[in-house]
N, C-alpha and C positions, 0 to 999 in steps of 0.2 A: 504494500500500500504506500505511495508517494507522498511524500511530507508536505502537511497544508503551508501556505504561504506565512500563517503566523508560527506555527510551531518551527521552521526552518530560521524565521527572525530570531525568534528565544533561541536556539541552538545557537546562530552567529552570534548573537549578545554576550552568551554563557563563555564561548571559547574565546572571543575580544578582551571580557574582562580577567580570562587566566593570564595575559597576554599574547595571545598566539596573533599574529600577522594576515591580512588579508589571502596571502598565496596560501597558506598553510589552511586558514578557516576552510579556503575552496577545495582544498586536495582531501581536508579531513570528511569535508561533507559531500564530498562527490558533486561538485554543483558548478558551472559557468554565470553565477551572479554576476554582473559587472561590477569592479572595484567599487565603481563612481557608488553604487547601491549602497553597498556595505558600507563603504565610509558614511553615507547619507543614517541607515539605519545606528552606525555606533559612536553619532558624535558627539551625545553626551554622556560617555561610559567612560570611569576612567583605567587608565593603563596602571598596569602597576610599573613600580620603580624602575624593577631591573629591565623594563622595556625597551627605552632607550639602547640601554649599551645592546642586548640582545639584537636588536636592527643593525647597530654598527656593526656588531662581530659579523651579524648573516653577508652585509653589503660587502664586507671585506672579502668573506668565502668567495662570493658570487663573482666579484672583479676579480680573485685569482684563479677562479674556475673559469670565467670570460677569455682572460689573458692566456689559460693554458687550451684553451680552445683556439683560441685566434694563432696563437705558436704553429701549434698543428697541422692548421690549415692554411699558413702560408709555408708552412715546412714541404705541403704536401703537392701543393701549385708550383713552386720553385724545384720540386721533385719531376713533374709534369714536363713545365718549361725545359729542363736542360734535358729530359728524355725526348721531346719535339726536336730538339736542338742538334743531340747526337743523333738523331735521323736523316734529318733535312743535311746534315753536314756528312754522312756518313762518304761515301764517292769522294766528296774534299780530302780527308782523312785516308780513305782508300789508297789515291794517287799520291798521296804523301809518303804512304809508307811502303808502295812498290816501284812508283817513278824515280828514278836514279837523276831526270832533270828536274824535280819536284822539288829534291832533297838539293839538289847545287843551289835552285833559285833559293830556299832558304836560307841555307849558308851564306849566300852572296847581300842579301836580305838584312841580315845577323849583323854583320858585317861592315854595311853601309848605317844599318844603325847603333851599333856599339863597338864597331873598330875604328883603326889610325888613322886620322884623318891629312895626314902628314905624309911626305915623298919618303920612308925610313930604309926602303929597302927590304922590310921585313913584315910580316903582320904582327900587330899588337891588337888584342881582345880581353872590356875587361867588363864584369860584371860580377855584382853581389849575389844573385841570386843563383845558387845551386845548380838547379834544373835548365838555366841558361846556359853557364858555363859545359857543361855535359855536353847539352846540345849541339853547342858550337864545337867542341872538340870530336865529337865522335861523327859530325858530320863532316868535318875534317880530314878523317880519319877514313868517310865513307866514300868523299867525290875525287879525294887522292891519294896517291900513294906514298902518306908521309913516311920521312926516317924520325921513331919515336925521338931520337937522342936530340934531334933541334927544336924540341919544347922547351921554353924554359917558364915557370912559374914566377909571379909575385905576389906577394900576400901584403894587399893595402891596409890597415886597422888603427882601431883607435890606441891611444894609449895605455888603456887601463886592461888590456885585452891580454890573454895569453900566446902568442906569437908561438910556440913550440905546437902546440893543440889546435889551432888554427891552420900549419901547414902542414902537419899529420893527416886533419879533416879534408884540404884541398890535393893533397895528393891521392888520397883514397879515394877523394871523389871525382877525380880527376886521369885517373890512373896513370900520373906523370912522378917520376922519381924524385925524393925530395932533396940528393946529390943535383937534382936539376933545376932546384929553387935558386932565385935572387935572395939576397939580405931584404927584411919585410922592409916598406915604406909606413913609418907611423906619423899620424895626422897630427904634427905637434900644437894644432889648436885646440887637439883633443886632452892636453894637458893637465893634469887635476881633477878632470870631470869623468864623473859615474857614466857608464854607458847604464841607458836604459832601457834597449833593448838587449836582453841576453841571448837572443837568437839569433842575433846577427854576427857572420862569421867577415865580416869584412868583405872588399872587394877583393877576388881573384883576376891578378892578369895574365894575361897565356900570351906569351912571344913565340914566336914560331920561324925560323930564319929561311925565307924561301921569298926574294923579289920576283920570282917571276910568279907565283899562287897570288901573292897582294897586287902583285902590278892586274891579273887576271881578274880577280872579285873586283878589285876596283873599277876596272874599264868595264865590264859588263852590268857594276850599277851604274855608273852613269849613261850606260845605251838606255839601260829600262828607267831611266829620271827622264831620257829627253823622250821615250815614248809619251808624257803628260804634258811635252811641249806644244 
Protein backbone atom coordinates (compact mmCIF):
# COMPACT_ATOMS: atom_id res chain seq x y z
CA UNK A 1 0.00 0.00 0.00
CA UNK A 2 1.68 3.43 -1.17
CA UNK A 3 2.22 6.05 1.59
CA UNK A 4 -0.49 8.90 1.80
CA UNK A 5 0.82 12.37 0.99
CA UNK A 6 0.70 13.21 4.68
CA UNK A 7 2.10 10.38 6.32
CA UNK A 8 5.34 10.52 3.65
CA UNK A 9 5.50 14.51 5.17
CA UNK A 10 5.80 13.16 8.82
CA UNK A 11 8.34 10.45 7.75
CA UNK A 12 10.52 13.46 5.95
CA UNK A 13 9.89 15.67 9.07
CA UNK A 14 10.99 12.72 11.45
CA UNK A 15 14.32 11.91 9.40
CA UNK A 16 15.18 16.02 8.94
CA UNK A 17 14.85 16.57 12.60
CA UNK A 18 17.45 13.33 13.23
CA UNK A 19 19.56 15.23 10.92
CA UNK A 20 19.77 13.39 7.81
CA UNK A 21 20.09 15.48 4.58
CA UNK A 22 17.69 15.82 1.79
CA UNK A 23 19.62 13.08 -0.72
CA UNK A 24 19.61 10.60 2.18
CA UNK A 25 15.75 11.52 3.20
CA UNK A 26 15.20 10.56 -0.77
CA UNK A 27 17.23 7.39 -0.97
CA UNK A 28 15.81 6.26 2.61
CA UNK A 29 12.28 6.75 1.53
CA UNK A 30 12.56 5.46 -1.93
CA UNK A 31 10.88 8.76 -3.27
CA UNK A 32 11.96 11.49 -6.33
CA UNK A 33 10.28 14.55 -4.14
CA UNK A 34 11.97 17.48 -5.41
CA UNK A 35 14.56 19.13 -3.01
CA UNK A 36 12.75 22.45 -3.65
CA UNK A 37 9.50 20.35 -1.78
CA UNK A 38 11.27 19.04 1.02
CA UNK A 39 13.10 22.13 1.97
CA UNK A 40 9.50 23.99 1.52
CA UNK A 41 7.95 21.14 3.96
CA UNK A 42 11.19 21.22 6.70
CA UNK A 43 11.71 24.97 7.04
CA UNK A 44 10.75 25.26 10.25
CA UNK A 45 12.34 22.13 11.93
CA UNK A 46 15.28 22.57 13.60
CA UNK A 47 18.73 20.61 12.66
CA UNK A 48 20.59 19.43 15.26
CA UNK A 49 24.03 20.70 16.20
CA UNK A 50 26.37 18.28 14.68
CA UNK A 51 24.52 19.12 11.36
CA UNK A 52 26.57 21.60 10.04
CA UNK A 53 29.83 19.98 10.33
CA UNK A 54 28.04 16.59 9.00
CA UNK A 55 27.34 18.43 5.41
CA UNK A 56 30.99 19.60 5.45
CA UNK A 57 32.47 16.24 6.03
CA UNK A 58 29.75 14.64 3.38
CA UNK A 59 30.77 17.92 0.76
CA UNK A 60 34.27 17.04 1.35
CA UNK A 61 33.76 13.08 0.53
CA UNK A 62 31.64 14.07 -2.56
CA UNK A 63 34.54 16.69 -4.17
CA UNK A 64 37.18 13.83 -3.52
CA UNK A 65 34.96 11.37 -4.99
CA UNK A 66 34.16 14.10 -7.96
CA UNK A 67 37.99 14.66 -8.20
CA UNK A 68 38.70 10.84 -8.26
CA UNK A 69 36.07 10.56 -10.98
CA UNK A 70 37.02 13.25 -13.15
CA UNK A 71 41.11 11.73 -12.71
CA UNK A 72 39.70 8.74 -14.39
CA UNK A 73 38.05 9.98 -16.98
CA UNK A 74 40.56 12.12 -18.25
CA UNK A 75 43.07 9.29 -17.59
CA UNK A 76 40.88 7.24 -19.72
CA UNK A 77 40.28 9.90 -22.84
CA UNK A 78 44.17 10.71 -22.88
CA UNK A 79 44.28 6.80 -22.86
CA UNK A 80 41.95 6.97 -26.07
CA UNK A 81 43.63 9.96 -27.69
CA UNK A 82 47.20 8.58 -27.82
CA UNK A 83 45.68 4.98 -28.98
CA UNK A 84 43.88 7.08 -32.08
CA UNK A 85 47.30 8.59 -32.23
CA UNK A 86 49.45 5.21 -32.47
CA UNK A 87 47.00 4.25 -35.34
CA UNK A 88 46.75 7.19 -37.47
CA UNK A 89 50.69 7.35 -37.11
CA UNK A 90 51.28 3.67 -37.34
CA UNK A 91 52.80 3.53 -41.43
CA UNK A 92 54.83 6.88 -40.12
CA UNK A 93 56.40 4.75 -37.49
CA UNK A 94 56.45 1.61 -39.81
CA UNK A 95 58.82 3.55 -42.47
CA UNK A 96 60.86 4.75 -39.69
CA UNK A 97 61.92 1.60 -38.40
CA UNK A 98 62.59 -0.33 -41.82
CA UNK A 99 63.40 2.70 -44.35
CA UNK A 100 67.22 2.94 -44.07
CA UNK A 101 66.42 6.79 -45.83
CA UNK A 102 63.85 7.36 -43.13
CA UNK A 103 66.47 6.69 -40.57
CA UNK A 104 69.43 9.13 -42.52
CA UNK A 105 66.67 11.90 -42.83
CA UNK A 106 66.47 11.62 -39.16
CA UNK A 107 69.94 11.64 -38.26
CA UNK A 108 70.48 14.41 -40.65
CA UNK A 109 67.20 16.20 -38.84
CA UNK A 110 69.06 15.42 -35.27
CA UNK A 111 71.78 17.16 -36.41
CA UNK A 112 70.75 20.35 -38.14
CA UNK A 113 68.96 20.68 -34.94
CA UNK A 114 71.34 19.99 -32.14
CA UNK A 115 74.69 19.62 -33.83
CA UNK A 116 77.87 22.07 -34.83
CA UNK A 117 76.82 24.70 -36.36
CA UNK A 118 80.55 25.64 -37.15
CA UNK A 119 83.06 24.61 -40.20
CA UNK A 120 85.17 22.04 -37.27
CA UNK A 121 85.94 19.47 -39.54
CA UNK A 122 84.38 17.04 -37.22
CA UNK A 123 80.77 16.56 -35.92
CA UNK A 124 79.81 17.71 -32.59
CA UNK A 125 76.39 16.53 -31.00
CA UNK A 126 75.01 17.56 -27.62
CA UNK A 127 72.08 16.80 -25.70
CA UNK A 128 70.63 16.25 -22.13
CA UNK A 129 68.21 14.07 -22.76
CA UNK A 130 69.20 10.21 -22.62
CA UNK A 131 66.95 8.91 -25.30
CA UNK A 132 68.24 11.69 -27.77
CA UNK A 133 71.77 11.05 -27.28
CA UNK A 134 71.14 7.13 -28.10
CA UNK A 135 69.34 8.12 -30.95
CA UNK A 136 71.71 10.13 -32.56
CA UNK A 137 74.50 7.62 -31.98
CA UNK A 138 73.16 4.54 -32.88
CA UNK A 139 71.68 6.13 -36.00
CA UNK A 140 75.11 6.99 -36.56
CA UNK A 141 76.14 3.84 -36.13
CA UNK A 142 73.13 2.71 -38.59
CA UNK A 143 73.55 5.10 -41.82
CA UNK A 144 77.50 4.49 -41.46
CA UNK A 145 80.09 2.66 -41.19
CA UNK A 146 81.61 4.29 -38.03
CA UNK A 147 85.25 3.25 -36.58
CA UNK A 148 83.90 3.03 -32.76
CA UNK A 149 87.50 4.42 -31.57
CA UNK A 150 86.72 8.21 -33.10
CA UNK A 151 83.85 8.81 -30.48
CA UNK A 152 84.85 10.97 -28.12
CA UNK A 153 82.45 11.82 -25.04
CA UNK A 154 81.82 15.01 -22.91
CA UNK A 155 80.15 15.30 -19.87
CA UNK A 156 78.73 19.19 -19.45
CA UNK A 157 77.36 19.53 -15.59
CA UNK A 158 76.65 21.43 -12.86
CA UNK A 159 78.95 21.84 -10.04
CA UNK A 160 77.54 20.33 -7.27
CA UNK A 161 77.20 17.11 -9.42
CA UNK A 162 79.18 13.85 -9.25
CA UNK A 163 81.39 13.90 -12.41
CA UNK A 164 82.68 10.15 -11.96
CA UNK A 165 78.71 8.75 -11.86
CA UNK A 166 77.72 10.99 -14.51
CA UNK A 167 80.25 9.51 -17.06
CA UNK A 168 79.85 5.91 -15.84
CA UNK A 169 75.87 6.79 -16.78
CA UNK A 170 76.86 8.23 -20.26
CA UNK A 171 79.10 5.73 -21.25
CA UNK A 172 76.73 2.94 -20.50
CA UNK A 173 74.25 4.70 -22.15
CA UNK A 174 76.06 5.56 -24.80
CA UNK A 175 78.14 2.53 -25.26
CA UNK A 176 81.30 4.66 -25.89
CA UNK A 177 84.48 3.88 -23.72
CA UNK A 178 85.11 6.01 -20.83
CA UNK A 179 89.31 5.94 -21.84
CA UNK A 180 87.34 7.95 -24.77
CA UNK A 181 85.91 10.80 -22.49
CA UNK A 182 87.16 14.43 -22.43
CA UNK A 183 87.91 16.15 -18.84
CA UNK A 184 83.88 17.13 -17.87
CA UNK A 185 83.15 20.85 -18.65
CA UNK A 186 81.47 22.25 -15.27
CA UNK A 187 79.14 25.37 -15.40
CA UNK A 188 81.17 27.58 -13.16
CA UNK A 189 77.80 29.75 -12.67
CA UNK A 190 76.73 26.71 -11.26
CA UNK A 191 78.99 27.46 -8.24
CA UNK A 192 77.44 27.18 -4.60
CA UNK A 193 74.15 26.32 -5.91
CA UNK A 194 71.92 23.13 -5.09
CA UNK A 195 70.82 21.46 -8.36
CA UNK A 196 67.25 20.96 -8.04
CA UNK A 197 66.71 18.72 -10.33
CA UNK A 198 68.32 15.24 -9.20
CA UNK A 199 67.54 13.76 -12.56
CA UNK A 200 69.36 15.57 -14.56
CA UNK A 201 72.47 13.83 -15.71
CA UNK A 202 73.98 16.93 -17.42
CA UNK A 203 74.46 17.55 -21.05
CA UNK A 204 76.23 14.78 -23.18
CA UNK A 205 78.52 15.69 -26.20
CA UNK A 206 79.44 13.06 -28.61
CA UNK A 207 82.59 14.28 -31.18
CA UNK A 208 82.93 12.08 -33.71
CA UNK A 209 86.07 12.90 -36.07
CA UNK A 210 84.89 12.30 -39.76
CA UNK A 211 84.78 15.92 -42.12
CA UNK A 212 83.50 14.25 -44.71
CA UNK A 213 79.91 12.50 -42.51
CA UNK A 214 79.46 16.49 -41.17
CA UNK A 215 80.41 18.12 -44.34
CA UNK A 216 77.40 15.29 -45.76
CA UNK A 217 74.57 15.80 -42.96
CA UNK A 218 75.22 19.22 -43.36
CA UNK A 219 74.98 19.85 -47.04
CA UNK A 220 71.97 17.72 -47.25
CA UNK A 221 70.16 19.97 -44.43
CA UNK A 222 70.53 22.79 -46.16
CA UNK A 223 69.11 21.16 -49.64
CA UNK A 224 65.86 20.07 -47.43
CA UNK A 225 65.84 24.09 -45.74
CA UNK A 226 65.93 25.58 -49.29
CA UNK A 227 63.02 22.99 -50.39
CA UNK A 228 60.68 25.69 -47.89
CA UNK A 229 62.26 28.40 -50.04
Amino acid sequence: MLMSSVSLRQRVEQLREKGKTFSEIKRLLQTDIPKSTLSYWCRDIPLPKSYHSKVQRLNKLNFANARRISSKNRKERREIFFKDLDMKNEPLLSSFEKSEHARKISLIILYLAEGSKTDRGSLMFGNSDPAIVVMFVNLMRECYKVDERKFRCTVQCRADQDIGRLQKFWSKTTKIPLKQFYKARVDKRTLGRISKKQEYKGVCRIDYFSSAIDLELKRVAQQMLKSFN
